[in-house]
N, C-alpha and C positions, 0 to 999 in steps of 0.2 A: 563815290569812291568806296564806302562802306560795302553796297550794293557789288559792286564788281569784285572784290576783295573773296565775298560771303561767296560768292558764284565760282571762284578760281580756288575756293577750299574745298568746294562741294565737289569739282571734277578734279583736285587732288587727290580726294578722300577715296571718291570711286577708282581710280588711276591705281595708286598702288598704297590708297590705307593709311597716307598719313598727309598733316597738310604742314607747306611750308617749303616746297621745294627740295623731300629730302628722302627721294627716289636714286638709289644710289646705280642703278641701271641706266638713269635719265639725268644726270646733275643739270642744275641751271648755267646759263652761260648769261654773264651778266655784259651783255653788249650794251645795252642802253641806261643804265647805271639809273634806272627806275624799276625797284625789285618788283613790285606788284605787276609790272608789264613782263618781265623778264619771265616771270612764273609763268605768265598767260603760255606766250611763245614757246616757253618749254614745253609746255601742254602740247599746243600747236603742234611745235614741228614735231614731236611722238608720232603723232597723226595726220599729220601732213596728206597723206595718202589717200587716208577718208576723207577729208575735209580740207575740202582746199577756201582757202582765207585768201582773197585775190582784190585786188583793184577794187573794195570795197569805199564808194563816194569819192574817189581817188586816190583812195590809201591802199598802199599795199603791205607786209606786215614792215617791211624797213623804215618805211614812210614818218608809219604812227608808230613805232621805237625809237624816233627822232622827234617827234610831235610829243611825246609824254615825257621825255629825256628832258628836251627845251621846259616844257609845262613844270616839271619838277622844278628844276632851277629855278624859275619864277616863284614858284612858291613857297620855296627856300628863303630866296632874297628877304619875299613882302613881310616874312614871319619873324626873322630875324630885328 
């Protein structure tokens, strides 16, 4: 998690300079109510164009913003 987090600061940073989702040209759209994925996706779809993110082991990006959404809540619960 740390690892992924460090990686979606570093293509913030280069994006537009700041990290945390606070590109005011790009806001985040928080669909899947797990911010650290919701960052990624905003990345994503910016660039969509150049990189297309597809049916990757059979996720595609809706997939796994339902996959980390569910995963969150679990880890909410166990923590609790």
């Amino acid at each position: 998690m740390f690892q992924a987090e460090s990686l979606i600061e570093l293509l913030e940073k280069d994006d537009c300079g700041s990290i945390g989702g606070h590109d005011k040209n790009n806001p985040i759209n928080s669909n899947y109510g797990f911010k650290l994925y919701d960052r990624f996706i905003t990345l994503v779809n910016k660039y969509e164009d150049d990189y297309k993110i597809e049916n990757v082991f059979g996720f595609d990006k809706h997939k796994m913003g339902l996959y980390f959404k569910e995963l969150s809540e679990l880890r909410s619960k166990i923590l609790k």
